[in-house]
PyMOL Python script that loads the backbone (N, CA, C, O; Angstrom):
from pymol import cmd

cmd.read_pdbstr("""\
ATOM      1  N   UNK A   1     110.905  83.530  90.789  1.00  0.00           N
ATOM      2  CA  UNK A   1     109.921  84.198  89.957  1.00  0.00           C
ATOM      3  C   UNK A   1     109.166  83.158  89.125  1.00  0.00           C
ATOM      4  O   UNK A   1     109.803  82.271  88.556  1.00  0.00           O
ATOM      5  N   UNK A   2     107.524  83.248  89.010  1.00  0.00           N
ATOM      6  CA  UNK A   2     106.804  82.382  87.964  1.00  0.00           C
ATOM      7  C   UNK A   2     107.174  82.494  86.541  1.00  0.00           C
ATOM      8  O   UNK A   2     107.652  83.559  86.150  1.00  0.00           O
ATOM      9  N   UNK A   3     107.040  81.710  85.891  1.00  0.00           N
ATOM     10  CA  UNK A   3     106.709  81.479  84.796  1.00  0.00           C
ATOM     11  C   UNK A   3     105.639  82.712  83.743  1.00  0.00           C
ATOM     12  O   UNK A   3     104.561  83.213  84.060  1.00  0.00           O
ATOM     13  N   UNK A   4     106.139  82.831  82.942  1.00  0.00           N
ATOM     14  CA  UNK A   4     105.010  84.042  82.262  1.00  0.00           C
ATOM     15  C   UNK A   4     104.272  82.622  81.009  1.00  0.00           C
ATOM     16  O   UNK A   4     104.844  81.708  80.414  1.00  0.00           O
ATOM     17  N   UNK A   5     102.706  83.085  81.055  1.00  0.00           N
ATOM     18  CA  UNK A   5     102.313  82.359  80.103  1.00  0.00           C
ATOM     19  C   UNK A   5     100.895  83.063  79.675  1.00  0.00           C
ATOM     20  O   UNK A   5     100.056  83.623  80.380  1.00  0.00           O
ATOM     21  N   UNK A   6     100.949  82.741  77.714  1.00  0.00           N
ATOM     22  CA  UNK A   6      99.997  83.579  77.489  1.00  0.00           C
ATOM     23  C   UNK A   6      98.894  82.070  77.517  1.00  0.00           C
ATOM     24  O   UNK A   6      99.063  80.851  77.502  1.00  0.00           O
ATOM     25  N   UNK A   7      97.800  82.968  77.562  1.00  0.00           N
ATOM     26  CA  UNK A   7      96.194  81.759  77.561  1.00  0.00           C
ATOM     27  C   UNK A   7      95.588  82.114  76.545  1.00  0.00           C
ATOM     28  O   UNK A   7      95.964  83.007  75.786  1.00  0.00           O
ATOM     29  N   UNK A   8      94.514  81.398  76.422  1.00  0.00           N
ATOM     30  CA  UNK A   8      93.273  81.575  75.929  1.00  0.00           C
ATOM     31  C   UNK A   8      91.921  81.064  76.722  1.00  0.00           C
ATOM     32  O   UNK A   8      91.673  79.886  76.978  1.00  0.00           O
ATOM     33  N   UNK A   9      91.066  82.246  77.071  1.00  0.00           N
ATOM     34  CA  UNK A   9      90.142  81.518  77.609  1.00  0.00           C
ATOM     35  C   UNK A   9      88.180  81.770  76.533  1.00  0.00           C
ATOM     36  O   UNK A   9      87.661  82.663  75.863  1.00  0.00           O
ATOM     37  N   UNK A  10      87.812  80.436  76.976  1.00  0.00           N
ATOM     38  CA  UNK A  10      86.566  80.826  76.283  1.00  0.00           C
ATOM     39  C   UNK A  10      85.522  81.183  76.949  1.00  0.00           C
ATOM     40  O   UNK A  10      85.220  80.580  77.979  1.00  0.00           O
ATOM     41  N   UNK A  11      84.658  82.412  76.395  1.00  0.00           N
ATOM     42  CA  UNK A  11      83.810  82.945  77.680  1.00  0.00           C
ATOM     43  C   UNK A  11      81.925  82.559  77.183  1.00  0.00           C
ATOM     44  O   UNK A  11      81.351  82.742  76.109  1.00  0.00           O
ATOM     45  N   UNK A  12      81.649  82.248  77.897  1.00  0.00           N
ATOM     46  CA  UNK A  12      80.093  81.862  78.071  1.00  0.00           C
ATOM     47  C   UNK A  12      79.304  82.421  76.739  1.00  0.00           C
ATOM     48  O   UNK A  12      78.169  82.166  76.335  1.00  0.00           O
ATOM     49  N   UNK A  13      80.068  83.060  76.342  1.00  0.00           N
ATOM     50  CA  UNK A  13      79.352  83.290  74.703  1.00  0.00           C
ATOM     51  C   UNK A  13      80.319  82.829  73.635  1.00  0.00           C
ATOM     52  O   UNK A  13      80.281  83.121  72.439  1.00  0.00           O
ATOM     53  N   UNK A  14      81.173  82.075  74.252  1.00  0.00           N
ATOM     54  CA  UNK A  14      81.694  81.682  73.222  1.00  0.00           C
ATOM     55  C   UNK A  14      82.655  82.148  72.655  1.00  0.00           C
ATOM     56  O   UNK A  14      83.087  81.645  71.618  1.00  0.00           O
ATOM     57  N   UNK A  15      82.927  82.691  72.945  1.00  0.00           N
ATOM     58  CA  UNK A  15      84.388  84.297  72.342  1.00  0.00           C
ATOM     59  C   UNK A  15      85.795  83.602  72.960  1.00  0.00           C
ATOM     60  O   UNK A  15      85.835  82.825  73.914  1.00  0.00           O
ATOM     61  N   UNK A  16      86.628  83.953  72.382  1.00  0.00           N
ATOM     62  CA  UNK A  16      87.718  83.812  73.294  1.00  0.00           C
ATOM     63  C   UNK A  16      88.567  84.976  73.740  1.00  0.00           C
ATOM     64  O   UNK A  16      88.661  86.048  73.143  1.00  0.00           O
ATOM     65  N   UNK A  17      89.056  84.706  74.643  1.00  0.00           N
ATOM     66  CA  UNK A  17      90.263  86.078  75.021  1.00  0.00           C
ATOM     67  C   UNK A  17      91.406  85.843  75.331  1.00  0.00           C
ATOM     68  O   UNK A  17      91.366  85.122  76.328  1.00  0.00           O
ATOM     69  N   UNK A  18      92.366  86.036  75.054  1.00  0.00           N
ATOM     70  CA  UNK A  18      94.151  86.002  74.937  1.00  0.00           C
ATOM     71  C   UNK A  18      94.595  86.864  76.439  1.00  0.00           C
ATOM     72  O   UNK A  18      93.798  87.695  76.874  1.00  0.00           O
ATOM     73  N   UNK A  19      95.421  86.698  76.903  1.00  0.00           N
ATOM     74  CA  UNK A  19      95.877  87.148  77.851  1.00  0.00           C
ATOM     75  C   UNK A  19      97.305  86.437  78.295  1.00  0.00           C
ATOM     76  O   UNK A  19      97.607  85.262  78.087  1.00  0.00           O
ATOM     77  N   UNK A  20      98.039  87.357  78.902  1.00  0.00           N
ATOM     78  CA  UNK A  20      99.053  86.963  79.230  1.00  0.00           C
ATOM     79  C   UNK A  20      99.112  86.972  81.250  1.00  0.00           C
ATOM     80  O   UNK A  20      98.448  87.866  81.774  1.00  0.00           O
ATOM     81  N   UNK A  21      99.935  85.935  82.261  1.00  0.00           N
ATOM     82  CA  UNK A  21      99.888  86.366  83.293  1.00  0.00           C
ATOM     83  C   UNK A  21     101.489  85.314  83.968  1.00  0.00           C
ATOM     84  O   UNK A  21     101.909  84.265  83.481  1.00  0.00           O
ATOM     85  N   UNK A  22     101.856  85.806  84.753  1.00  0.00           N
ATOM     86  CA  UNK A  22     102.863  84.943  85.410  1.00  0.00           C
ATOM     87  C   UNK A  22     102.213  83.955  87.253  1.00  0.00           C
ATOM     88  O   UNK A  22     102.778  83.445  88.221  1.00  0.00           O
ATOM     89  N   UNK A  23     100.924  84.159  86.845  1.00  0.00           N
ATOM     90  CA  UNK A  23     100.171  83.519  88.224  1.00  0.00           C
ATOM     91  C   UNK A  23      98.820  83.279  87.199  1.00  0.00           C
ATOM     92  O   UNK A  23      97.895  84.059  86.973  1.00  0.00           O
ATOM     93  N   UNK A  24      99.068  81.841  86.640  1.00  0.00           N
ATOM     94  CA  UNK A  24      97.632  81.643  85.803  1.00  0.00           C
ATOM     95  C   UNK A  24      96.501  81.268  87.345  1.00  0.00           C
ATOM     96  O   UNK A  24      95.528  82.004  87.509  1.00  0.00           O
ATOM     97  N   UNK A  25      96.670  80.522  87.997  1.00  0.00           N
ATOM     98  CA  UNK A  25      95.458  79.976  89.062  1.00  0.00           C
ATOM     99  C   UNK A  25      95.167  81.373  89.483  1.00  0.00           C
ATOM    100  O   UNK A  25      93.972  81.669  89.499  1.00  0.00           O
ATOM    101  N   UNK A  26      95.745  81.994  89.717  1.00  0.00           N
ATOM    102  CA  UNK A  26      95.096  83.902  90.573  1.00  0.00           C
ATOM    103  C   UNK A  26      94.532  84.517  89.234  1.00  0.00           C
ATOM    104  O   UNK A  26      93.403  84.990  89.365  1.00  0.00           O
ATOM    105  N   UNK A  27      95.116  84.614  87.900  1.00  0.00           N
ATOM    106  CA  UNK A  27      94.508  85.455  86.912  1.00  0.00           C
ATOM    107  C   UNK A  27      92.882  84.819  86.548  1.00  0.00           C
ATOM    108  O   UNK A  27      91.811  85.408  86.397  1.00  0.00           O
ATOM    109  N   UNK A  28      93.166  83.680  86.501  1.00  0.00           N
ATOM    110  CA  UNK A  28      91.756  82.354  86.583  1.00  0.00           C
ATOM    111  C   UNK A  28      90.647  83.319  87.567  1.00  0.00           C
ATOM    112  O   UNK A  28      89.727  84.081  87.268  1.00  0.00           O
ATOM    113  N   UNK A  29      91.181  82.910  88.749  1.00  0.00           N
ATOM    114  CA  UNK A  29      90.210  83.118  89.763  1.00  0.00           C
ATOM    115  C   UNK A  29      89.465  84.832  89.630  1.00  0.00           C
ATOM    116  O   UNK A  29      88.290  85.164  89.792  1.00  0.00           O
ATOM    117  N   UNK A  30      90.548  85.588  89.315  1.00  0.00           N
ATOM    118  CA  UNK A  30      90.347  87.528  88.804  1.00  0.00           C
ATOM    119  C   UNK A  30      89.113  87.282  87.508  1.00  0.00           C
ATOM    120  O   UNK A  30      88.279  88.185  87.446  1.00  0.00           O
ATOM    121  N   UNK A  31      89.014  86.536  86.852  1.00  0.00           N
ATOM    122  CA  UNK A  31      88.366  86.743  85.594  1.00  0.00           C
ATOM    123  C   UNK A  31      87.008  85.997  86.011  1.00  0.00           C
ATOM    124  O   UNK A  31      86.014  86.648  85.688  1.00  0.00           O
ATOM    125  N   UNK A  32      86.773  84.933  86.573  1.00  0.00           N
ATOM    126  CA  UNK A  32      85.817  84.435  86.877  1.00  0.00           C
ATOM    127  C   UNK A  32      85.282  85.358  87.760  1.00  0.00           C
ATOM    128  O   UNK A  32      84.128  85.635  87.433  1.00  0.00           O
ATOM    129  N   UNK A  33      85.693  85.993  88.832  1.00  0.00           N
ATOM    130  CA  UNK A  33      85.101  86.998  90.058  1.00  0.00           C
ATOM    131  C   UNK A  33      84.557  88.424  89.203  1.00  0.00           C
ATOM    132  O   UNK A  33      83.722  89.207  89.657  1.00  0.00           O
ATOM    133  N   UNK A  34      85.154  88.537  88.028  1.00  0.00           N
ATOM    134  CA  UNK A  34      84.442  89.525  87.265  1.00  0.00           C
ATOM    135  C   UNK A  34      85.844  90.976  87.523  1.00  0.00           C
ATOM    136  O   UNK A  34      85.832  92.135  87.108  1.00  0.00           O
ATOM    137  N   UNK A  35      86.837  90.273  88.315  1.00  0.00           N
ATOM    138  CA  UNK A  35      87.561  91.213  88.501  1.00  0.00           C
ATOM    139  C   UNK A  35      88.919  91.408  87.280  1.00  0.00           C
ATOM    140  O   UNK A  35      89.957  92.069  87.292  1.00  0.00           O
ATOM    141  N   UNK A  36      88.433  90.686  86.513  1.00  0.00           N
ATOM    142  CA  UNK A  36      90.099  90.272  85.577  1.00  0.00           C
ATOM    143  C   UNK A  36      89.559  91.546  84.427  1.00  0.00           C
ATOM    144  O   UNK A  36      88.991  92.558  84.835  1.00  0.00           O
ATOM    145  N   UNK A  37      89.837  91.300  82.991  1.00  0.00           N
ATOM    146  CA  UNK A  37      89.911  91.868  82.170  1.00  0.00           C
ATOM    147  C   UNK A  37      88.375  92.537  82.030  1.00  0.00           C
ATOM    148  O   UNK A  37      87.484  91.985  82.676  1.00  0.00           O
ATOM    149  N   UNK A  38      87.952  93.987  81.011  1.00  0.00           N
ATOM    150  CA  UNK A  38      87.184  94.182  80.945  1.00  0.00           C
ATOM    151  C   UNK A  38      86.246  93.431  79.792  1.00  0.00           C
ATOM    152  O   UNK A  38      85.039  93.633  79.660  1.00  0.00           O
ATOM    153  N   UNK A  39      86.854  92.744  79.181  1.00  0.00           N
ATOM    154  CA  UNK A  39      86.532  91.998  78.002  1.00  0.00           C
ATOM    155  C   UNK A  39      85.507  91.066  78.896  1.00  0.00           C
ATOM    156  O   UNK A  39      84.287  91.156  78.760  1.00  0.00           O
ATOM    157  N   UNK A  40      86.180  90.094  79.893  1.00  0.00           N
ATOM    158  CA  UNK A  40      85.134  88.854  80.396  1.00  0.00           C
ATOM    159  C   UNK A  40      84.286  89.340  81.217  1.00  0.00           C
ATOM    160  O   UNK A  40      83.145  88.909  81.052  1.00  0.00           O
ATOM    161  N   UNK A  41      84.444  90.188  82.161  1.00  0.00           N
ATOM    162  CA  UNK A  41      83.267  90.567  82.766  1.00  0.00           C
ATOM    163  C   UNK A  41      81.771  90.403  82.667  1.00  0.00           C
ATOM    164  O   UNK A  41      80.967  90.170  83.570  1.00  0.00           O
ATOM    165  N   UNK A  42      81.572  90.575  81.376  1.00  0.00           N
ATOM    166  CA  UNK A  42      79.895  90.465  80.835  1.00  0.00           C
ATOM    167  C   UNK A  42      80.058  89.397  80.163  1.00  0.00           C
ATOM    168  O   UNK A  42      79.168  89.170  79.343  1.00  0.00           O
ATOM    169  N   UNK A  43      81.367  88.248  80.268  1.00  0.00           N
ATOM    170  CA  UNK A  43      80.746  87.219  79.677  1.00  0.00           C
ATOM    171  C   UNK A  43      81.398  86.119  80.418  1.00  0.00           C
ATOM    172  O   UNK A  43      82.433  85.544  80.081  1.00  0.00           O
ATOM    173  N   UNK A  44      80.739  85.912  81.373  1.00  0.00           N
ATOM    174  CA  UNK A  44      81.345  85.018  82.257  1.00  0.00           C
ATOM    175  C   UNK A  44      80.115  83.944  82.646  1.00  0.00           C
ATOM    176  O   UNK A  44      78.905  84.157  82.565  1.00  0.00           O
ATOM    177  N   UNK A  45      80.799  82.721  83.096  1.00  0.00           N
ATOM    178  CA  UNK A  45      81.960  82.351  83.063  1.00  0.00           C
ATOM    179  C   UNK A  45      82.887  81.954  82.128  1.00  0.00           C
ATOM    180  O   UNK A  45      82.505  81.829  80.965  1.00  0.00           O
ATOM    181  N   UNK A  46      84.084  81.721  82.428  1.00  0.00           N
ATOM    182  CA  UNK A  46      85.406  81.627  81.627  1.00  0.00           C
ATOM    183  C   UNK A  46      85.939  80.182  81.854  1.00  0.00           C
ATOM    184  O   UNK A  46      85.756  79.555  82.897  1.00  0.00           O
ATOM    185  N   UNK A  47      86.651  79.697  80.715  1.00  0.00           N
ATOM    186  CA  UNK A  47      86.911  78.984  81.285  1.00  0.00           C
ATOM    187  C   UNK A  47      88.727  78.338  80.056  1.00  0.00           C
ATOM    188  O   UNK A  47      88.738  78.077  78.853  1.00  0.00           O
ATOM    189  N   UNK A  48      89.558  78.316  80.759  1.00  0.00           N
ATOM    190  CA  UNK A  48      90.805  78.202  80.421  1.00  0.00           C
ATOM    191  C   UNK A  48      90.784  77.031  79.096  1.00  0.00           C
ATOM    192  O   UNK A  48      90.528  75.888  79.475  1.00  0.00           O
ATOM    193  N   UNK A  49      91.062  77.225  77.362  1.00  0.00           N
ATOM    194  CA  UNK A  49      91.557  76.261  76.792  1.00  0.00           C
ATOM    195  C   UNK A  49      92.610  75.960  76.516  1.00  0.00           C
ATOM    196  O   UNK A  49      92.975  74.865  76.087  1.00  0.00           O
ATOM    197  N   UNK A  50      93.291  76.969  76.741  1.00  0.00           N
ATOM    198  CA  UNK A  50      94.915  76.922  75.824  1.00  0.00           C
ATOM    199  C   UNK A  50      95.862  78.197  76.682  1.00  0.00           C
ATOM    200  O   UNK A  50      95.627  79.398  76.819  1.00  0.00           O
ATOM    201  N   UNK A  51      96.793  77.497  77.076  1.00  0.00           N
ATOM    202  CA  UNK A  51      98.259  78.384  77.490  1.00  0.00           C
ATOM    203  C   UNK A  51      99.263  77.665  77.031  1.00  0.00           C
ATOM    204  O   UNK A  51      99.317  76.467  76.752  1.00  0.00           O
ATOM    205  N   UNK A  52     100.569  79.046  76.941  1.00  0.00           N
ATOM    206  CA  UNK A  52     101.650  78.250  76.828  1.00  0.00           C
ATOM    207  C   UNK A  52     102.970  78.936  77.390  1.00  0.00           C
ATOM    208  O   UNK A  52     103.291  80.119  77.276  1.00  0.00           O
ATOM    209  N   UNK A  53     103.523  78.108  77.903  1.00  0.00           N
ATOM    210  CA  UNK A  53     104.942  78.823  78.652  1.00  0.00           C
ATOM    211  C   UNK A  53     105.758  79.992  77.592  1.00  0.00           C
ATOM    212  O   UNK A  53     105.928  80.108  76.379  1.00  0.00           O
ATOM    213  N   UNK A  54     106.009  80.501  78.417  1.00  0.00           N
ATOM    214  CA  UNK A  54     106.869  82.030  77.851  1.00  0.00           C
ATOM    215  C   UNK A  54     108.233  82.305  78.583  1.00  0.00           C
ATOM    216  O   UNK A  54     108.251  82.253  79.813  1.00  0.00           O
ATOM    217  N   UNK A  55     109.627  82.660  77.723  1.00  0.00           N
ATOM    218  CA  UNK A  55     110.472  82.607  78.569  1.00  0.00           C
ATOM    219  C   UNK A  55     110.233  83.936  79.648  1.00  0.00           C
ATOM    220  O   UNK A  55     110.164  83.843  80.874  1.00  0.00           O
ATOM    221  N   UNK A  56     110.128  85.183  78.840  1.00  0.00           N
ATOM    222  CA  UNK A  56     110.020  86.648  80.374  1.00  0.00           C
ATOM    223  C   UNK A  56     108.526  86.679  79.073  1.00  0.00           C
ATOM    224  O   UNK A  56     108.124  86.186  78.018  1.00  0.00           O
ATOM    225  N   UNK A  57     108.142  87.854  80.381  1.00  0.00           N
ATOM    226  CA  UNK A  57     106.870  88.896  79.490  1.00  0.00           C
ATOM    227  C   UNK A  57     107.475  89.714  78.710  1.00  0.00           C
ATOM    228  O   UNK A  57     106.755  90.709  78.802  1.00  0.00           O
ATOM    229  N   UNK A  58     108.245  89.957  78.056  1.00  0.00           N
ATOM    230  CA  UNK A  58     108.511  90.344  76.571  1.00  0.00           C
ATOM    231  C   UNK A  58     107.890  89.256  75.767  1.00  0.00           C
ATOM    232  O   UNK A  58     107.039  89.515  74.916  1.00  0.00           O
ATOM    233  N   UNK A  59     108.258  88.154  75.993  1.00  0.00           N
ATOM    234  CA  UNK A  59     108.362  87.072  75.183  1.00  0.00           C
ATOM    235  C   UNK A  59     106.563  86.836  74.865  1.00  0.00           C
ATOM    236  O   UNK A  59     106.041  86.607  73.773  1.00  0.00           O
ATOM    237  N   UNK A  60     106.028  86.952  75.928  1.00  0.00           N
ATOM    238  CA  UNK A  60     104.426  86.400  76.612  1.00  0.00           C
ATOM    239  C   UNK A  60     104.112  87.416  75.728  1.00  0.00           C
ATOM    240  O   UNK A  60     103.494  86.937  74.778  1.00  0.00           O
ATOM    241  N   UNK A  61     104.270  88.633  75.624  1.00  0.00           N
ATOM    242  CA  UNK A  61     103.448  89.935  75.456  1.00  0.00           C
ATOM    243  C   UNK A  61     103.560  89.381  73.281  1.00  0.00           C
ATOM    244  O   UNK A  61     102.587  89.114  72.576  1.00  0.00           O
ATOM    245  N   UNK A  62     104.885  89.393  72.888  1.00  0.00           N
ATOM    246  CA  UNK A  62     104.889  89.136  71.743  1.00  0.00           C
ATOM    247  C   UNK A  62     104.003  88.295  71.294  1.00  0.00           C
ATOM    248  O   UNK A  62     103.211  88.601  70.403  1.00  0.00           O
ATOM    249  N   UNK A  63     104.053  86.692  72.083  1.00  0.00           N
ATOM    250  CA  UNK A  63     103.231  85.939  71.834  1.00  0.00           C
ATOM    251  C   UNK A  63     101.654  86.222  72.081  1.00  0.00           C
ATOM    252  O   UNK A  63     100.911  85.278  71.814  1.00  0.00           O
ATOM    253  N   UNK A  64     101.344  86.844  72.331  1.00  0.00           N
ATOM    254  CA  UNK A  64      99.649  87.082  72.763  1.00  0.00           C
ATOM    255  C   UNK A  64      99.422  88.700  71.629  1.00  0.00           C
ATOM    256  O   UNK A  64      98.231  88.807  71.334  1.00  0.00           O
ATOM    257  N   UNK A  65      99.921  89.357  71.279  1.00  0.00           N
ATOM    258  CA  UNK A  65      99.498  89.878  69.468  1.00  0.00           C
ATOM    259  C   UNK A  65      99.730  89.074  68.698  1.00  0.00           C
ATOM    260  O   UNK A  65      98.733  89.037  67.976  1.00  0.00           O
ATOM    261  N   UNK A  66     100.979  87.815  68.095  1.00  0.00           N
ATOM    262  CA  UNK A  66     100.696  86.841  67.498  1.00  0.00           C
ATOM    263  C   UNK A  66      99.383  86.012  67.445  1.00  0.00           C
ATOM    264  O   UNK A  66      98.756  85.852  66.397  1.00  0.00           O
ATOM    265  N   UNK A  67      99.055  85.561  68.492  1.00  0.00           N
ATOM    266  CA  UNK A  67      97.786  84.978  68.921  1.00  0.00           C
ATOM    267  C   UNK A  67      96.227  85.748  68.494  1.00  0.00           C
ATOM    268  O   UNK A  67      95.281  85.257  67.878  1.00  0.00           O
ATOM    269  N   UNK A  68      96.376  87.040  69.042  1.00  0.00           N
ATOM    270  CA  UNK A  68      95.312  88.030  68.731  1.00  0.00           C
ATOM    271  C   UNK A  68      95.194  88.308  67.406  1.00  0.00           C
ATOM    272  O   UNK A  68      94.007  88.287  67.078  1.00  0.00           O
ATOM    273  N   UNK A  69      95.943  88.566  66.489  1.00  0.00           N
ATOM    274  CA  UNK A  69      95.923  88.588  65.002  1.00  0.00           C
ATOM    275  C   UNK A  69      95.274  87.168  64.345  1.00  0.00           C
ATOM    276  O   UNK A  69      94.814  87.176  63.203  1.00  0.00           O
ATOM    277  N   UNK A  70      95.284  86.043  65.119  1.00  0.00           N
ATOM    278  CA  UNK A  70      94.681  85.136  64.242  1.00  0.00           C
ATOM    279  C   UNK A  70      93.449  85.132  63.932  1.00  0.00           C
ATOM    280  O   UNK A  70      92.692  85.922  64.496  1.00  0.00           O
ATOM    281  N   UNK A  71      92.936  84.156  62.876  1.00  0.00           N
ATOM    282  CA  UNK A  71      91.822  84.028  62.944  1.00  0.00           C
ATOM    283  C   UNK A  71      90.902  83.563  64.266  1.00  0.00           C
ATOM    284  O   UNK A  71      91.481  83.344  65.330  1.00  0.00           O
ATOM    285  N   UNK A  72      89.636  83.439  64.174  1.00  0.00           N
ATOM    286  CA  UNK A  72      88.993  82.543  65.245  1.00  0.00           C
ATOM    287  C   UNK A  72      89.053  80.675  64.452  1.00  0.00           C
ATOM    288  O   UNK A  72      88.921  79.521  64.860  1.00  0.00           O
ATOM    289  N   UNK A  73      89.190  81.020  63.813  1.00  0.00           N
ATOM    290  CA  UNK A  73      89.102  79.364  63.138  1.00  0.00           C
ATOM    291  C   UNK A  73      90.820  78.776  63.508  1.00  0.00           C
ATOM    292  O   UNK A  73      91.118  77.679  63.979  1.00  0.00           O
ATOM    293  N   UNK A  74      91.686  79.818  63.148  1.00  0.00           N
ATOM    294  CA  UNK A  74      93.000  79.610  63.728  1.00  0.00           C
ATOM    295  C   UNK A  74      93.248  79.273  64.648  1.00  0.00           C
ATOM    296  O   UNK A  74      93.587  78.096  64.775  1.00  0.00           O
ATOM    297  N   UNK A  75      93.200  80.199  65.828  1.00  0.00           N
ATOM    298  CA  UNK A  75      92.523  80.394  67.309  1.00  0.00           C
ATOM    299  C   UNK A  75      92.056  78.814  67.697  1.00  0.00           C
ATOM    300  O   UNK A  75      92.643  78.170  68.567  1.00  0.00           O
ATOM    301  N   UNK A  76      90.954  78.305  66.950  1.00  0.00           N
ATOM    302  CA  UNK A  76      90.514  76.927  67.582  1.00  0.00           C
ATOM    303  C   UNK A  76      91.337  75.571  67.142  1.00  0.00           C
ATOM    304  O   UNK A  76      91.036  74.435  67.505  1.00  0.00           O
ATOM    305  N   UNK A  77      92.265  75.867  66.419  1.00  0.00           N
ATOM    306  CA  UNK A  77      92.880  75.143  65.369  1.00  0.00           C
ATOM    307  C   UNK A  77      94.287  74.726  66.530  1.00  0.00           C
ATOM    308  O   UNK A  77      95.009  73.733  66.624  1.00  0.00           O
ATOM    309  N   UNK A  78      94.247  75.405  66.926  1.00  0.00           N
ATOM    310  CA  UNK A  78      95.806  76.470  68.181  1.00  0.00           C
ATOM    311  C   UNK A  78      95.123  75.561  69.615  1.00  0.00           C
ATOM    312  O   UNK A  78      95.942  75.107  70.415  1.00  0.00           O
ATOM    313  N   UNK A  79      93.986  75.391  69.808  1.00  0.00           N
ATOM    314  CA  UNK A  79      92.837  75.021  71.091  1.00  0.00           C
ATOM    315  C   UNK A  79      93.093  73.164  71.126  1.00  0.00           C
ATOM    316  O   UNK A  79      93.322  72.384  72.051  1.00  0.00           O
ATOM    317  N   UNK A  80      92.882  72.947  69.338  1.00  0.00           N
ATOM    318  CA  UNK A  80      92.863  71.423  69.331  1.00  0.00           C
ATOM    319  C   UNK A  80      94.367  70.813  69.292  1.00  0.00           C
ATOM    320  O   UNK A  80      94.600  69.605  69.337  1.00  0.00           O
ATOM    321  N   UNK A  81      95.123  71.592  69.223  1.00  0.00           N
ATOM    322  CA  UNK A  81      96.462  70.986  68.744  1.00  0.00           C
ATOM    323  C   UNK A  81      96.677  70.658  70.163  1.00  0.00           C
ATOM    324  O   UNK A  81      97.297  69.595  70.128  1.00  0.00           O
ATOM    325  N   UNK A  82      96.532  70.938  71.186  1.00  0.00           N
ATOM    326  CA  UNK A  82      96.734  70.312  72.685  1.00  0.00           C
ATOM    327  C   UNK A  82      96.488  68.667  72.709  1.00  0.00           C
ATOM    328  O   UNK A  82      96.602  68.042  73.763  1.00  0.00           O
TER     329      UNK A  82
END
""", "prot")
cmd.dss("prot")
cmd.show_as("cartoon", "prot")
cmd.util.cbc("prot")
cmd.orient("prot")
């Protein structure tokens, strides 16, 4: 079984979106095709800044409302620490 990991991706306007997936290269490819979340769709393209390993999706899911509650200044703060 993969790995669960939540992301962040930034979309062509600039926004970011949190997501969690255990197949990041297939969830990648779903969001760019316009087929992933309804959030990127109208703002594509996307493009991956920040993931991080998760032990199960409990864990992923916790971590990605942690994530979503932050600020956006947080959020980029979270982007540079890589």
């Amino acid at each position: 079984m993969r790995e669960w990991v939540c992301y962040l991706l930034q979309c062509a306007d600039e926004t970011l979106y949190c997501g969690i997936t255990n197949d990041l290269p297939k969830r990648l490819l779903a969001h760019n095709a316009g087929t992933g979340a309804k959030y990127t769709r109208g703002r594509l393209p996307v493009r991956l800044v920040y993931q991080e390993s998760c032990e199960d999706k409990s864990a992923a899911l916790k971590r990605e409302r942690q994530i979503k509650r932050l600020s956006r200044a947080a959020k980029m703060t979270l982007i540079k620490s890589l």
